[in-house]
PDB file as gemmi writes it, atoms N, CA and C in Angstrom:
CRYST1    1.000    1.000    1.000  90.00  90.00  90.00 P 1                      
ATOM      1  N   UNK A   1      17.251  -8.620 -77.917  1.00  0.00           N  
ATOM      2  CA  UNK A   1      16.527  -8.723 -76.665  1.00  0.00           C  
ATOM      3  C   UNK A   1      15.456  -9.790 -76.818  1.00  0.00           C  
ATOM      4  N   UNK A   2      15.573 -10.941 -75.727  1.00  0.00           N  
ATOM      5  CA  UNK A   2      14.142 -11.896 -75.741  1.00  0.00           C  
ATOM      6  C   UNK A   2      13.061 -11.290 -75.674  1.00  0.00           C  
ATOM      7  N   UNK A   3      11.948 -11.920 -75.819  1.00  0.00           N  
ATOM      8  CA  UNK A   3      10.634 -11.611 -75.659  1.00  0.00           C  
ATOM      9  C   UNK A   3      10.691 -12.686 -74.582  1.00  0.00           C  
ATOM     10  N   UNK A   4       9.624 -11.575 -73.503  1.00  0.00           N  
ATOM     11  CA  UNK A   4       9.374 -12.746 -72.146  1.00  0.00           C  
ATOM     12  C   UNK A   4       7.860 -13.552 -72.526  1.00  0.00           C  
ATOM     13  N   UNK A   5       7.944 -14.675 -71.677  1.00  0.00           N  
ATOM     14  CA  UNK A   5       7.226 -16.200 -72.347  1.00  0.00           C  
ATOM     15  C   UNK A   5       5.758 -15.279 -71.539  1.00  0.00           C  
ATOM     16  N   UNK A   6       4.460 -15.383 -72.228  1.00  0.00           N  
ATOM     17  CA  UNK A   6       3.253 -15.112 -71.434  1.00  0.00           C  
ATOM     18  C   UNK A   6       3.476 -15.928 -70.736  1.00  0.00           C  
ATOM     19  N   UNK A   7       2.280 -15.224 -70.022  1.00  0.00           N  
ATOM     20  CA  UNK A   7       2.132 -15.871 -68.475  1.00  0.00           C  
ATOM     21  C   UNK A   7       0.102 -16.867 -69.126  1.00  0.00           C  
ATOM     22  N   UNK A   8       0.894 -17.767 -68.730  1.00  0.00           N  
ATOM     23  CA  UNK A   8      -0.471 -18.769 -68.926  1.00  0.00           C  
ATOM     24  C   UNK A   8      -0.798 -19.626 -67.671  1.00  0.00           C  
ATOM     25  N   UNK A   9      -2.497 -19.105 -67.733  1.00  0.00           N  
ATOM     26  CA  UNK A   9      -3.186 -19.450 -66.435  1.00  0.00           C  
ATOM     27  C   UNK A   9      -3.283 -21.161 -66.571  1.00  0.00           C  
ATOM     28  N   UNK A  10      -3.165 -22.078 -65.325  1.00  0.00           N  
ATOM     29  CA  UNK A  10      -2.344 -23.294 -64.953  1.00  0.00           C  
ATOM     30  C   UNK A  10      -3.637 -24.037 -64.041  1.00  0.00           C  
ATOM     31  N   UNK A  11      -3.689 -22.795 -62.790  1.00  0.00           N  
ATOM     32  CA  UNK A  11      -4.275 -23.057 -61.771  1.00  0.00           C  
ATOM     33  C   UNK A  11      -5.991 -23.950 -62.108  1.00  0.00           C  
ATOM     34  N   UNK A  12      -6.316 -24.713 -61.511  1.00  0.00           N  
ATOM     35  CA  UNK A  12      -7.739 -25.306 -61.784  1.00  0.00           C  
ATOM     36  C   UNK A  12      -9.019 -24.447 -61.261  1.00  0.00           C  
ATOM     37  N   UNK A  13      -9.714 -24.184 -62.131  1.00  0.00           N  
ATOM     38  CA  UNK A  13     -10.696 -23.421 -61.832  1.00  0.00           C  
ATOM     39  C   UNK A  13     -11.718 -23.820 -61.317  1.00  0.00           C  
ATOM     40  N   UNK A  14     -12.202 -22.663 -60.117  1.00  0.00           N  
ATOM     41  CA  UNK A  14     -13.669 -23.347 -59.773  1.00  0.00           C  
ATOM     42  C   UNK A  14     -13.593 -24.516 -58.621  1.00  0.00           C  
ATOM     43  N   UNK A  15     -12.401 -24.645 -58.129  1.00  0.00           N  
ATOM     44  CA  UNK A  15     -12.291 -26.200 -57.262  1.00  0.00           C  
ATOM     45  C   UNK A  15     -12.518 -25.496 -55.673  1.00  0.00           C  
ATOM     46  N   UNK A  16     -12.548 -24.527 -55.398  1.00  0.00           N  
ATOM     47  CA  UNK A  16     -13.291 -24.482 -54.148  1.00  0.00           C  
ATOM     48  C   UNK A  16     -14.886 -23.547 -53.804  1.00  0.00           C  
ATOM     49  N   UNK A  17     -15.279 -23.460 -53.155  1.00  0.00           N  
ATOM     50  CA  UNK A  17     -16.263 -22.712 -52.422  1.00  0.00           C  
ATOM     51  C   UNK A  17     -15.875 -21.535 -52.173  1.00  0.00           C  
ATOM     52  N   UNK A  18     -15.168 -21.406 -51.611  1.00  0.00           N  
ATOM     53  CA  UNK A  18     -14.455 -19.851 -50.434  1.00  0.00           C  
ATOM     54  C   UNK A  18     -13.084 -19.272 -50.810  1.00  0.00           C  
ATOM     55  N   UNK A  19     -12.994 -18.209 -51.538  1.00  0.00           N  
ATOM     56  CA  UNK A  19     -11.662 -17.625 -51.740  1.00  0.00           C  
ATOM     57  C   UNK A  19     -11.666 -16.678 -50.600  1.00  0.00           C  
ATOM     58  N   UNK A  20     -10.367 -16.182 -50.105  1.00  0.00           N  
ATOM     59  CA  UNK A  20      -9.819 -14.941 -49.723  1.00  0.00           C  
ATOM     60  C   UNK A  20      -9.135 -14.266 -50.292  1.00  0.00           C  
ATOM     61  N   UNK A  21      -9.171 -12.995 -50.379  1.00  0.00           N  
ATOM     62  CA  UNK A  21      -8.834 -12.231 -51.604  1.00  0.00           C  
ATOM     63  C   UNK A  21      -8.309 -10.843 -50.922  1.00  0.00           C  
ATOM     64  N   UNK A  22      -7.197  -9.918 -51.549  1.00  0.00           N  
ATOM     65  CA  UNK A  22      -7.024  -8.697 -51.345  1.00  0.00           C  
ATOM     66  C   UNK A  22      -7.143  -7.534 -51.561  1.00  0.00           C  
ATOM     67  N   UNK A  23      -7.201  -6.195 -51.115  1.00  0.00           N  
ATOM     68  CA  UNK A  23      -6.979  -5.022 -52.456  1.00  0.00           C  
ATOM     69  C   UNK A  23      -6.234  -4.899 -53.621  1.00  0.00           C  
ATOM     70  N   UNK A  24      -5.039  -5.823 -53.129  1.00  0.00           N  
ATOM     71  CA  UNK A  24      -4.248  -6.021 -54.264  1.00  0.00           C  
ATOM     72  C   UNK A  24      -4.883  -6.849 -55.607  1.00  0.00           C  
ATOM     73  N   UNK A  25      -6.043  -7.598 -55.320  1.00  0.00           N  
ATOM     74  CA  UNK A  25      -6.088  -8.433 -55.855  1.00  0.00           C  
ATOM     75  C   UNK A  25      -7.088  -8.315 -56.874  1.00  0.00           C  
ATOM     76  N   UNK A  26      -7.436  -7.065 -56.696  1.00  0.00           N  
ATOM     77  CA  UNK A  26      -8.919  -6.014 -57.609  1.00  0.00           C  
ATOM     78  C   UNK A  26      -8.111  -5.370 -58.382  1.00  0.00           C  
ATOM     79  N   UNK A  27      -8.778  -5.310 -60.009  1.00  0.00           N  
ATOM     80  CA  UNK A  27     -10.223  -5.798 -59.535  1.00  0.00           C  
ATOM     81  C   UNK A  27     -10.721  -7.050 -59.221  1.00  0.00           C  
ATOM     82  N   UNK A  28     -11.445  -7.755 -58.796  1.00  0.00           N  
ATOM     83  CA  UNK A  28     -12.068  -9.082 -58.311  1.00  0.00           C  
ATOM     84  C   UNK A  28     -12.490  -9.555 -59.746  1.00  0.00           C  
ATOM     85  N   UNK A  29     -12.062 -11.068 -60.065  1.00  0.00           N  
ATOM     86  CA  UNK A  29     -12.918 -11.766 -61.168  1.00  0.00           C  
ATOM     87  C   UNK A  29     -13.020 -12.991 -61.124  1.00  0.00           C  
ATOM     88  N   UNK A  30     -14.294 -13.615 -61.395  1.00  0.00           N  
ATOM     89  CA  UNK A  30     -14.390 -15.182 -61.271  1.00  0.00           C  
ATOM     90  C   UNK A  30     -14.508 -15.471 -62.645  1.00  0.00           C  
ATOM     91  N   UNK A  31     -13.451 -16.614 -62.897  1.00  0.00           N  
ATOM     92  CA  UNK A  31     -12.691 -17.264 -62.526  1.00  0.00           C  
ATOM     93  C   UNK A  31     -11.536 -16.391 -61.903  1.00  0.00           C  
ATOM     94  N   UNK A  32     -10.417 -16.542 -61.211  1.00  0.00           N  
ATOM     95  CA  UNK A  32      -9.149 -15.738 -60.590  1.00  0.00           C  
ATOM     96  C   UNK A  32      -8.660 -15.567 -62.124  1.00  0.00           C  
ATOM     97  N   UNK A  33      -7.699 -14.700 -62.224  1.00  0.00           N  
ATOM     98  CA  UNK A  33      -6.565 -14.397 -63.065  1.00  0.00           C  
ATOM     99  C   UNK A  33      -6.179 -15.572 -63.365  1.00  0.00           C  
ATOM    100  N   UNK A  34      -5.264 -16.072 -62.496  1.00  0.00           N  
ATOM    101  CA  UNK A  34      -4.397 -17.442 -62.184  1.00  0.00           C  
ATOM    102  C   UNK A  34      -5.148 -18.997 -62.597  1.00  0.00           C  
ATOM    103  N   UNK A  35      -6.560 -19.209 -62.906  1.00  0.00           N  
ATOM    104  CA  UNK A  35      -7.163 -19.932 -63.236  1.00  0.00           C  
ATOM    105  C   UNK A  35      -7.478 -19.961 -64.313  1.00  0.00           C  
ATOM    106  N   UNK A  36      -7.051 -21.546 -64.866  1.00  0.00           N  
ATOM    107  CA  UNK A  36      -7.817 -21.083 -66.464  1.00  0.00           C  
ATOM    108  C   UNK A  36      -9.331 -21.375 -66.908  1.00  0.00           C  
ATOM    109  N   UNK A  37      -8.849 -20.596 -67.685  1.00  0.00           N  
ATOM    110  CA  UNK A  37     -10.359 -20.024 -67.895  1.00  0.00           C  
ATOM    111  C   UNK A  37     -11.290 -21.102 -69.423  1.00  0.00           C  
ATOM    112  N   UNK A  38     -10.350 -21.843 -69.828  1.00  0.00           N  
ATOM    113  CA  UNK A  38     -10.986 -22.908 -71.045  1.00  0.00           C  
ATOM    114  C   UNK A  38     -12.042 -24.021 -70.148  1.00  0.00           C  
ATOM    115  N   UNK A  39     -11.800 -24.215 -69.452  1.00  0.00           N  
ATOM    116  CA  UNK A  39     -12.527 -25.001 -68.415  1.00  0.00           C  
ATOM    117  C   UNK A  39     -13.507 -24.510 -67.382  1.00  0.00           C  
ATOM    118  N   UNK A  40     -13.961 -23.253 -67.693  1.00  0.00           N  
ATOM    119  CA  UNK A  40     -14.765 -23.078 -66.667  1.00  0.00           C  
ATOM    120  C   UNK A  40     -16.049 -21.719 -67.238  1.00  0.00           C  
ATOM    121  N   UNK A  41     -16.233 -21.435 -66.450  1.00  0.00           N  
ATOM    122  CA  UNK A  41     -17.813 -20.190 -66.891  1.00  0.00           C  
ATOM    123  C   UNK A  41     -16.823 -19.013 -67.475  1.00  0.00           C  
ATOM    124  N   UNK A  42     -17.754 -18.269 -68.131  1.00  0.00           N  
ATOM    125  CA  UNK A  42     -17.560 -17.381 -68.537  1.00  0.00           C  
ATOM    126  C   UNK A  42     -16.542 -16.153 -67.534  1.00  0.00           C  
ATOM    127  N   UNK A  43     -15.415 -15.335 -67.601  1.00  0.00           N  
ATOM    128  CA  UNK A  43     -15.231 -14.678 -66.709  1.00  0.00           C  
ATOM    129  C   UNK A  43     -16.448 -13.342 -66.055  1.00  0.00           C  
ATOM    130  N   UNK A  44     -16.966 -13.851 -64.862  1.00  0.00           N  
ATOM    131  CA  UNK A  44     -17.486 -12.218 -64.725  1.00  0.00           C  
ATOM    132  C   UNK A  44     -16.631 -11.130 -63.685  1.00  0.00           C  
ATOM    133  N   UNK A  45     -17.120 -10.203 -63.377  1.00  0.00           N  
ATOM    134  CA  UNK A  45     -16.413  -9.055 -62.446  1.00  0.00           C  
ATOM    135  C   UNK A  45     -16.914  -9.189 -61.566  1.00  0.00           C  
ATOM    136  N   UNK A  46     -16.084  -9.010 -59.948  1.00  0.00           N  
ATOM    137  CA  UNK A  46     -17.249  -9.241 -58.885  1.00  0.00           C  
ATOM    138  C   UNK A  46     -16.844  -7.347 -57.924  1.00  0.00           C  
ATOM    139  N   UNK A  47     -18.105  -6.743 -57.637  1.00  0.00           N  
ATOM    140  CA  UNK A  47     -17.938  -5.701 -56.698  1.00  0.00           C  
ATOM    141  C   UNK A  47     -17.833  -6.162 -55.249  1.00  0.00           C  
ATOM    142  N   UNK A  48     -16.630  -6.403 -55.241  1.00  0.00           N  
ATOM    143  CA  UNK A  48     -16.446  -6.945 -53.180  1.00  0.00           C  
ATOM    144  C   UNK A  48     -15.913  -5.916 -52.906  1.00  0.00           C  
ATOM    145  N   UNK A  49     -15.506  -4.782 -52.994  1.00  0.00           N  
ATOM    146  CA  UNK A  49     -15.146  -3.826 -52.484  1.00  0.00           C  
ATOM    147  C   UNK A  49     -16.304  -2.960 -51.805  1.00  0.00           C  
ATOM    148  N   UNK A  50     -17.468  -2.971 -53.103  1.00  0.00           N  
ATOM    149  CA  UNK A  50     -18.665  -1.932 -53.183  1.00  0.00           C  
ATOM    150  C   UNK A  50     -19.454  -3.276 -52.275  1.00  0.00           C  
ATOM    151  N   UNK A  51     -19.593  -3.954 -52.205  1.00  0.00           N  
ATOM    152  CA  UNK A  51     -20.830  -5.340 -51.646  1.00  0.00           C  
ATOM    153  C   UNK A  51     -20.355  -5.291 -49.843  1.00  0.00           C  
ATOM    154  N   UNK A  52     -19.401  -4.573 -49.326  1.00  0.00           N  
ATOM    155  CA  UNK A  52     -18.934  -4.794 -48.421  1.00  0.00           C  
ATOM    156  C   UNK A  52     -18.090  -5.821 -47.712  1.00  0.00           C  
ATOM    157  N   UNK A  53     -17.041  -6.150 -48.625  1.00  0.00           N  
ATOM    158  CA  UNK A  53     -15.876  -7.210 -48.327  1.00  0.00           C  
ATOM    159  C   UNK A  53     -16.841  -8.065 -48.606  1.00  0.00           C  
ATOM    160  N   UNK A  54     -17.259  -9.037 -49.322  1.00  0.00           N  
ATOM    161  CA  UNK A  54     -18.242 -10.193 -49.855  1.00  0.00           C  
ATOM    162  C   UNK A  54     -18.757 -10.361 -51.210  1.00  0.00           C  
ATOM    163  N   UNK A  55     -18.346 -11.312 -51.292  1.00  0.00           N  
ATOM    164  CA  UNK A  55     -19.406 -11.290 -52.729  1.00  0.00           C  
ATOM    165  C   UNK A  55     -19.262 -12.843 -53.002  1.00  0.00           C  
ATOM    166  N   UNK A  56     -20.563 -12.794 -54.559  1.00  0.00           N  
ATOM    167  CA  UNK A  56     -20.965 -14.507 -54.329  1.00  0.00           C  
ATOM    168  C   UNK A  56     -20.655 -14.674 -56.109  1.00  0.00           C  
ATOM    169  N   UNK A  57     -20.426 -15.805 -57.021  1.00  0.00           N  
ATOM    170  CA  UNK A  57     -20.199 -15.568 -58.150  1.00  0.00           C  
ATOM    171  C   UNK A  57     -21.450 -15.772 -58.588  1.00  0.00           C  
ATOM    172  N   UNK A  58     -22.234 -15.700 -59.420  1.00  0.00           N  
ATOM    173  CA  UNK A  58     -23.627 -15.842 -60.383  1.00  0.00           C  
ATOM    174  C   UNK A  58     -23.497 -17.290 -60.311  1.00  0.00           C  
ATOM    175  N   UNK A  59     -22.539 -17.589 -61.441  1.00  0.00           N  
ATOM    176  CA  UNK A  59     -22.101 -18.897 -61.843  1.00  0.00           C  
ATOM    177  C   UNK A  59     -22.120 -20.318 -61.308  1.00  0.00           C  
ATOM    178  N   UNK A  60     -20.914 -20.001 -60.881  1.00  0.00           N  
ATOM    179  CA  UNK A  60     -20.368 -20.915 -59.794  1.00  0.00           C  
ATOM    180  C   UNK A  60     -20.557 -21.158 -58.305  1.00  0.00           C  
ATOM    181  N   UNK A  61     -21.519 -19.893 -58.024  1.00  0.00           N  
ATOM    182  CA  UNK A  61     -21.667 -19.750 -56.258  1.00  0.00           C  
ATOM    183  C   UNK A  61     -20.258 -19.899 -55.558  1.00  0.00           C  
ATOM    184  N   UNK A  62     -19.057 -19.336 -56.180  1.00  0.00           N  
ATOM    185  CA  UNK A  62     -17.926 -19.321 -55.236  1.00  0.00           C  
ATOM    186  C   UNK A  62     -17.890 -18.377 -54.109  1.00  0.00           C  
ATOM    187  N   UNK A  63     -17.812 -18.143 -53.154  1.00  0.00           N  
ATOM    188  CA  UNK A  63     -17.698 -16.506 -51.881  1.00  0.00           C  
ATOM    189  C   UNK A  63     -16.636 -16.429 -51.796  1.00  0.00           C  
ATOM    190  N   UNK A  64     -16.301 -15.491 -52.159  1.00  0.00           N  
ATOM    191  CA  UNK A  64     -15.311 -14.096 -52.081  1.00  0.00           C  
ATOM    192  C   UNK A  64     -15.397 -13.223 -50.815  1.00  0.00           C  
ATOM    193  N   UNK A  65     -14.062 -13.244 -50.197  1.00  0.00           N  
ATOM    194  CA  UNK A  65     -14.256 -12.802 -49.005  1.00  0.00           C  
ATOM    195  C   UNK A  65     -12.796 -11.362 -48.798  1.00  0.00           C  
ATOM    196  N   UNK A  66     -12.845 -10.250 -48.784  1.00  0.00           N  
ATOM    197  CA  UNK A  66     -11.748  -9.116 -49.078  1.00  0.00           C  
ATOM    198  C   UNK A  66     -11.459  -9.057 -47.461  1.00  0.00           C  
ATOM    199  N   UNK A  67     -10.437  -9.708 -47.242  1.00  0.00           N  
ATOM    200  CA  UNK A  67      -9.501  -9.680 -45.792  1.00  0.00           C  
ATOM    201  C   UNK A  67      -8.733  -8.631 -45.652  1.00  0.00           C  
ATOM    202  N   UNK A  68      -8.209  -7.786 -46.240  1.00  0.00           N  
ATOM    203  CA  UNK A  68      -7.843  -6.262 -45.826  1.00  0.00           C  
ATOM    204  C   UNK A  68      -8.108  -5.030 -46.416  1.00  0.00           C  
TER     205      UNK A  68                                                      
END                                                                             
């Protein structure tokens, strides 16, 4: 049986202002999953669930916005 290939984050981090984001998509973390993370701040956790659909990163000042 193969071993399946990790999954390695690609996406560029940090290149916008404004994410939209889901329940699916929590827990919430800046940088995203999908972004790598050698290039950019430290990962933190963000409470947009508990902040009321919103949140801002420390870091980076990205806004996080929970659309459903």
């Amino acid at each position: 049986m193969a071993n399946a290939a990790p999954h390695i984050a690609t996406a560029p981090a940090n290149t916008q202002q404004r994410y939209e984001v889901r329940r699916a998509d929590l827990p919430l973390s800046c940088p995203l999953p999908s972004m790598a993370l050698w290039n950019s701040h430290p990962r933190v956790y963000l409470p947009v669930a508990q902040e009321g659909g919103e949140a801002q990163c420390p870091y980076c000042g990205a806004h996080f916005i929970l659309v459903d």
